[in-house]
C-alpha positions in Angstrom: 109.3 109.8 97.2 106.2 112.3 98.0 105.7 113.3 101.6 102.9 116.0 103.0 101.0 116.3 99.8 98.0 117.6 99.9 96.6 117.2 96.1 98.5 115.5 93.1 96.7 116.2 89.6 97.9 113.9 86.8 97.1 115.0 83.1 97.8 113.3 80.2 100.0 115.7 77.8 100.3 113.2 74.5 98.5 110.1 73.6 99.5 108.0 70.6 98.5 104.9 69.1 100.4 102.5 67.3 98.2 100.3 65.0 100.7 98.1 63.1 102.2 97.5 66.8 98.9 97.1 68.4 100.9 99.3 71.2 99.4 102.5 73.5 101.9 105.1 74.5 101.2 108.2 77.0 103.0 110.8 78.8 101.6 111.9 82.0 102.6 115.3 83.8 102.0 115.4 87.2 101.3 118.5 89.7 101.8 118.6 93.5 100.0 120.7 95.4 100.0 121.4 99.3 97.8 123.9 101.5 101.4 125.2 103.0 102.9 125.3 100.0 105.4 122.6 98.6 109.0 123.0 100.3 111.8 121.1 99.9 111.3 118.7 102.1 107.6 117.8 100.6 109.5 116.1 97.8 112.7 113.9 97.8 114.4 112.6 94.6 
């Protein structure tokens, strides 16, 4: 759960495509960004 964020910037790192499968597959990596900066309590697993 994300609380008191004030940007999130998603990028795709790897992008493959499986033609025999006819199947997508991506990895995102996400960054959190917040004008205060991001404490502890800005994010909770």
């Amino acid at each position: 759960m994300v609380d008191g964020v004030q940007y999130v910037f998603v990028y795709v790192e790897q992008y493959t495509h499986d033609q025999c499968e006819n199947q997508y597959s991506i990895e995102l990596k996400s960054v959190f960004y917040d004008v205060f900066g991001l404490d502890d309590t800005d994010v909770t697993l």
